[in-house]
C-alpha positions, -999 to +999 in steps of 0.1 A: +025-421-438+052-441-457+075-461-444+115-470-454+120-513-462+136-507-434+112-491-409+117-524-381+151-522-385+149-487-369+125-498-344+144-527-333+176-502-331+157-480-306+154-454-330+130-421-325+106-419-354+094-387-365+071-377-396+091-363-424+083-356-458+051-382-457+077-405-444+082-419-407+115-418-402+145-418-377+154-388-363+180-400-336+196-432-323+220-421-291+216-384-296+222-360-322+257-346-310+270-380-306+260-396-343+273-359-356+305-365-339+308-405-347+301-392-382+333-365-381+355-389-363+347-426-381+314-435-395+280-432-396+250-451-416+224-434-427+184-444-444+180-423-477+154-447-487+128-418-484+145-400-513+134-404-550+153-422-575+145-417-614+154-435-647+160-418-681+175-435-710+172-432-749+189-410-778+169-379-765+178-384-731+209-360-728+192-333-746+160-332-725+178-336-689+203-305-703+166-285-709+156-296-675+185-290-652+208-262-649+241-281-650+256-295-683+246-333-685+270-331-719+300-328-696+296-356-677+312-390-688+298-422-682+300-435-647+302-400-636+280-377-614+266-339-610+249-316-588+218-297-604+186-278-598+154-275-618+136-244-620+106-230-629+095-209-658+107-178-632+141-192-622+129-204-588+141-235-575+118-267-579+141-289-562+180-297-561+194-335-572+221-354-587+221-369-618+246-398-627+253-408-658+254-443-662+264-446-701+262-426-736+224-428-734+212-439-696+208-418-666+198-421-627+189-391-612+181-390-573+157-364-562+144-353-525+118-372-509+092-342-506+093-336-548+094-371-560+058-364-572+061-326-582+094-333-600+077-360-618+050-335-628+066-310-641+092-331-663+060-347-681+050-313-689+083-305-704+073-334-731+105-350-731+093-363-767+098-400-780+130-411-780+131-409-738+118-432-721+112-427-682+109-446-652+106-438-615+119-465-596+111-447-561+090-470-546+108-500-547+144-489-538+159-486-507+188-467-499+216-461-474+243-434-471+273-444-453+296-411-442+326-406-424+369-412-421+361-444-418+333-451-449+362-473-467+368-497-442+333-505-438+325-504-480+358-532-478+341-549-449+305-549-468+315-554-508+350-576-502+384-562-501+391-559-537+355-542-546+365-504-566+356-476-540+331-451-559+351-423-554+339-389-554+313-379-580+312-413-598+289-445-602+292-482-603+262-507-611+264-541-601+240-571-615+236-595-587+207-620-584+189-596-560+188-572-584+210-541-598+231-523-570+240-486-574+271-474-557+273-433-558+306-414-547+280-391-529+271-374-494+256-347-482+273-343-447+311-331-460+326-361-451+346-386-478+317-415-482+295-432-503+259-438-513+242-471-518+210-479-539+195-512-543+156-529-544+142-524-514+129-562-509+168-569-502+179-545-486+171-552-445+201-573-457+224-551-468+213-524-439+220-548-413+260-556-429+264-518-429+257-516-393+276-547-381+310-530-403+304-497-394+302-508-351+337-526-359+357-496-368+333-476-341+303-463-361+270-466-362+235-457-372+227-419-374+191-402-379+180-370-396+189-348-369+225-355-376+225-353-410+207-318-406+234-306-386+261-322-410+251-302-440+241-271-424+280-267-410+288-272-445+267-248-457+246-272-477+213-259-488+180-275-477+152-280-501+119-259-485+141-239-462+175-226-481+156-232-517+120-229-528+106-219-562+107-180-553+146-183-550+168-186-577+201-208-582+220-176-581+204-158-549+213-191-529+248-190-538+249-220-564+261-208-596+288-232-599+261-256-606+245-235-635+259-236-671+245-202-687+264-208-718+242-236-727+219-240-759+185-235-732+168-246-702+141-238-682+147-206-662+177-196-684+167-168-695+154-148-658+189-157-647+208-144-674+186-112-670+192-115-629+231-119-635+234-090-659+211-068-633+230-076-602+217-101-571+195-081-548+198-107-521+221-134-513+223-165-490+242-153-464+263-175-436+255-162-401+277-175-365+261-163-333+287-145-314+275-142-276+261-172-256+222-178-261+197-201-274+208-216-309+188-198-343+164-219-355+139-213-389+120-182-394+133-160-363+140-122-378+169-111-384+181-078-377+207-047-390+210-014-369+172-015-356+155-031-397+148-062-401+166-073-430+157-112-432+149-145-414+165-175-407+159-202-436+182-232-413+197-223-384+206-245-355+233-254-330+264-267-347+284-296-329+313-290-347+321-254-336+298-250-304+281-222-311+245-212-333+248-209-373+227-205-392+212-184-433+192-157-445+188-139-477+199-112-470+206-074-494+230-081-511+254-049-495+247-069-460+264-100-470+300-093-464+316-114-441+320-094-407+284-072-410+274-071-375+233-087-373+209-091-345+190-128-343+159-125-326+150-156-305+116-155-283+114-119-282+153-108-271+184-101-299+211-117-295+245-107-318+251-121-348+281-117-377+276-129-410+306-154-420+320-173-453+307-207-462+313-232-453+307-231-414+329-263-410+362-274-428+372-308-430+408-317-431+406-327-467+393-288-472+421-273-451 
């Protein structure tokens, strides 16, 4: 079992640590509901050190990462950030990740913690050729996310008042002598915020600012259990529940994120043939509508007396007190307002499929 640079930070916090991914991790501080709600109403600090970080740079670099991801690497501008997916020869979804480009020829590219090895296999076998040269930098990065109202106040606090704010989608490197920092205009929980990358031999350091800034405008340290809830009342997909490699980009409700007008890329050609065809299934948004135990992965899901799906994530959201939850589901049952049946320990409880996202923050409003 792995663990984050900064496992005795966690420990010394009163964290619970749980496996995940081959990594022991925290799963909750004070509670779930309260670092959800601290995370909505100021700030909360997050360990993302578990997650993969990779290195491309060279003349080819830009062609190959537009062959293997979906989105259009060409678009972006230097210091400048995307969502993407990689897929397999049938369309399925490898893995979802964000790739920043950090000039003309450079790239960093963070990946989930379960497919740093399996996404590093099957871009070798892509042969990226020469002129790219690669590096995966995983094992000796740390990495924090810091999410909420409240994330600039504590960046000010952390960096010095006159440091640039990463804003949305973008990326900032600074060379300090503890080696290069990344700061990403990214989150994963709705909320306006910001994540930081640096070598993990500094970063107990850096953590431990975070926390101290974060406490002073009434934050604190959140576990994985929050951020599960987070993205799930945004609709956010989950890698191995909402996405796996029999799912394509377009069943799960992400073709913003694909570019089928461009020259190739692996999978192309099963979603252009799946998009001219029509969906059969989609990833369908689900509110419980009667009191009852929240939905939670794999539990059947139900239309007049068929079993039509099962829950990929599903849980109780804090936001909106009440179970949510996806399914694939036919593609004719996905219209919000179908009436469904969840069933949870043997008993069906009413369901109604809804629009994504779950949640709206103000800034969505």
């Amino acid at each position: 079992m792995q663990r984050s640079p900064l496992h005795e930070a966690h420990v010394a916090l009163g964290a619970r640590m749980v496996p995940f991914a081959g990594w022991e991790m925290p799963v909750q501080y004070t509670g779930i509901v309260e670092e959800h709600k601290a995370v909505r109403e100021r700030v909360g600090i997050f360990d993302i050190s578990h997650m993969g970080q990779l290195l491309f740079e060279g003349p080819g670099a830009e062609a190959f990462l537009n062959r293997a991801f979906t989105n259009n690497v060409s678009s972006l501008e230097p210091g400048h950030g995307q969502y993407s997916l990689m897929l397999n020869a049938q369309g399925g979804v490898i893995d979802d990740l964000i790739v920043y480009r950090l000039s003309q020829r450079e790239y960093f590219v963070v990946v989930n913690a379960s497919m740093i090895a399996v996404d590093e296999a099957h871009l070798r076998s892509l042969n990226w050729g020469e002129d790219v040269e690669f590096a995966n930098i995983s094992a000796v990065t740390g990495g924090v996310a810091v999410q909420g109202p409240k994330s600039r106040e504590v960046f000010k606090k952390v960096f010095g008042p006159d440091a640039p704010y990463p804003e949305r989608n973008t990326i900032s490197l600074s060379v300090t002598e503890e080696g290069i920092l990344y700061l990403c205009g990214t989150g994963y929980t709705g909320e306006e915020g910001f994540e930081f990358f640096a070598p993990a031999v500094t970063f107990g350091g850096w953590f431990e600012k975070l926390v101290a800034a974060a406490r002073e405008v009434g934050g604190q340290p959140c576990g994985l259990g929050a951020r599960d809830s987070l993205r799930l009342e945004m609709g956010y997909p989950l890698n191995g529940n909402d996405l796996a490699p029999d799912k394509t980009p377009l069943e799960a409700g992400l073709g913003f994120f694909v570019d089928l007008t461009k020259e190739t890329f692996t999978g192309q050609d099963v979603l252009l043939e799946q998009k001219a065809r029509g969906l059969g299934t989609k990833l369908t948004g689900f509110r419980m509508t009667s009191a009852g135990p929240p939905p939670r992965p794999h539990y059947s899901v139900w239309h007049e007396g068929t079993q039509v799906g099962e829950v990929c994530s599903g849980g109780l959201a804090p936001s909106l007190g009440q179970g949510i939850g996806m399914a694939y589901l036919p593609a004719n049952l996905s219209k919000p307002g179908t009436a469904l049946e969840i069933e949870i320990r043997g008993k069906r409880y009413p369901a109604e499929t809804v629009k994504k996202p779950f949640y709206r923050t103000e800034k969505q409003s």
